[in-house]
N, C-alpha and C positions, 0 to 999 in steps of 0.2 A: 525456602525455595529461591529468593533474589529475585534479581531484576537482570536482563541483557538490552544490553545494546544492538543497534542493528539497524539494514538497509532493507527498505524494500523496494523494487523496480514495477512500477506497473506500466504494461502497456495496452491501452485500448486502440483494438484495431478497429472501432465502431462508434464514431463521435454519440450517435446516440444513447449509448450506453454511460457517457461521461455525469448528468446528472443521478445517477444510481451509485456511479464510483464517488463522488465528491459526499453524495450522503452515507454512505459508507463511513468515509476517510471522518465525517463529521461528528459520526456516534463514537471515534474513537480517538478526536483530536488529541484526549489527555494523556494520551503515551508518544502522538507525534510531535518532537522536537523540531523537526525541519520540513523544507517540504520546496520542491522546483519542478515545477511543470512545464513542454515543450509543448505547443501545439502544434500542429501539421493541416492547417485545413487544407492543402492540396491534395493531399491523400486520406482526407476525415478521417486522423489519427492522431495519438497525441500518448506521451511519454509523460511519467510521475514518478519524483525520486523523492524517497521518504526518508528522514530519521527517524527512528524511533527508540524508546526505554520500556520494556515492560514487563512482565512475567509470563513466562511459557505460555501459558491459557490464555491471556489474553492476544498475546503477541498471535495464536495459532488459531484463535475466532475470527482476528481480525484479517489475517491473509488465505483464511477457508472463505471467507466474504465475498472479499475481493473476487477472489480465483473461481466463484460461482457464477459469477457475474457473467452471459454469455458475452463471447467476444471482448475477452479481456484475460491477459497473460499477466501472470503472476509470479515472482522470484522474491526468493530474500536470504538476507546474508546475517546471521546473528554472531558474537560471539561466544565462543564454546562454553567458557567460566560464567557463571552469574557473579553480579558487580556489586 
């Protein structure tokens, strides 16, 4: 199966939602390599760019998670080949 590389973009339009995304991002630290968060408390929002390494399944629990989470958009960008 391999492993891919890959981006994810989260945005939470709901500060309150962000300790639910950080425990999330936490059960799954061991495939995030990177990680840069914006906050916006002017607008109780806040912006998370992920790297990540993983395999299919993991990579697609982890951003069905996310992407559950109300008040919270989710994207990501893998590459095509497994590495």
């Amino acid at each position: 199966m391999g492993e891919r590389i890959g981006f994810i973009g989260i945005v939470i339009e709901d500060l309150a939602q962000a300790a639910k995304v950080n425990q999330i991002i936490s059960q799954y630290q061991h495939i995030v390599t990177g990680r840069i968060g914006v906050p916006d408390h002017d607008r109780s929002m806040a912006v998370i760019g992920l790297l990540v390494r993983g395999e299919d399944i993991t990579l697609g629990a982890f951003t069905g998670k996310l992407g559950n989470v109300p008040g919270v958009q989710v994207k990501s960008a893998m590459t095509k080949k497994a590495i």
